[in-house]
C-alpha angles and dihedrals in degrees: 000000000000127000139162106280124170104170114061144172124292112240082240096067094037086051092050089048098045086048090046093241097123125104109257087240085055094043088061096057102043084051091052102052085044097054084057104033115079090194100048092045085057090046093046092046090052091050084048095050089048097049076049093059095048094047085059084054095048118098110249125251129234115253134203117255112252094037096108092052092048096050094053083055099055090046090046089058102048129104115310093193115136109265105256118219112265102212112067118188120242084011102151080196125067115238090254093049089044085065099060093044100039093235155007111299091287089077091045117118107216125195125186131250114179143299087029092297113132131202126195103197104216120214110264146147123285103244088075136358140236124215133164117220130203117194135186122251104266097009125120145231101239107256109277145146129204146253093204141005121324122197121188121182119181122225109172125006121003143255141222120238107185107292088339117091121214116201129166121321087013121129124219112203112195117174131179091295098056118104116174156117117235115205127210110243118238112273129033111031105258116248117203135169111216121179120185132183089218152004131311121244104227118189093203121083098223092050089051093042093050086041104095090042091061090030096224 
């Protein structure tokens, strides 16, 4: 699927996926920009081809007799389901996202958090975490900064980011100097997964208070 997309991914991020270094949280999200970003899945296949190149220069490492069999045995017992079609027309959720969830939005749990903005926390490792936002047309995220790595990608509306503009299949970075509060456009209530390695840093005192009940 191709879009208009005007923020992408740093080669940074794309490297560390292609070389699964990624939190898985991260990785999400990363699979899921690509899935929709014509220009990042290049980049990332050119990364890709390049870590190939260096395995066939890597010496080989001994392996127990018996693993190849047993390889071919796990595989052998694994799903025999029909592979399904990624791409589903009209989806709001990327194929890798749609996994997680089960489903397109309409199999999201939402909970609210506050101001009629809604939040759906994804299974995900511990080292970072994975949460879908809803958020009402013209509201805003309470002002924050971080104490780690933000990434918003948006999935349905867009958003305002100080004079930048985020619309579907965009990517919002926001590191330990980013201060900011981002603010839903008119129209269709803007969907966005957002995945942080840790906590935001929120100016307000009810945001900090209700902080560790959303675990933002």
């Amino acid at each position: 699927m191709t879009t208009t997309i005007r923020h992408h991914l740093n080669d940074a991020l794309l490297m560390a996926y292609a070389a699964g270094q990624l939190p898985e949280a991260f990785a999400l999200v990363v699979a899921s920009h690509v899935s929709l970003c014509d220009d990042c899945r290049a980049r990332l296949e050119s990364f890709e081809a390049v870590g190939g190149a260096l395995l066939e220069e890597t010496a080989t490492a001994p392996m127990g007799a018996g693993s190849l069999a047993a390889t071919m045995a796990l595989i052998g017992r694994g799903p025999k389901d029909p592979i399904v079609p990624r791409y589903r027309r009209g989806a709001v959720l990327p194929a890798p996202l749609r996994d997680y969830v089960g489903g397109d939005v309409d199999a999201v749990v939402w909970r609210p958090v506050g101001n009629g903005v809604r939040q759906a926390i994804l299974p995900t490792a511990r080292d970072a975490s994975a949460r879908l936002l809803h958020i009402p047309p013209g509201a805003a995220v309470p002002h924050h900064g971080h104490r780690g790595l933000e990434l918003t990608l948006v999935l349905q509306g867009a958003f305002r980011d100080g004079s930048e503009r985020f619309g579907r299949g965009d990517v919002d970075v926001a590191s330990e100097d980013v201060q900011h509060t981002p603010v839903a456009e008119t129209g269709e209530p803007c969907i966005c997964l957002a995945a942080t390695d840790a906590p935001l840093r929120f100016s307000g005192l009810l945001p900090r208070l209700a902080q560790p009940f959303f675990r933002i």
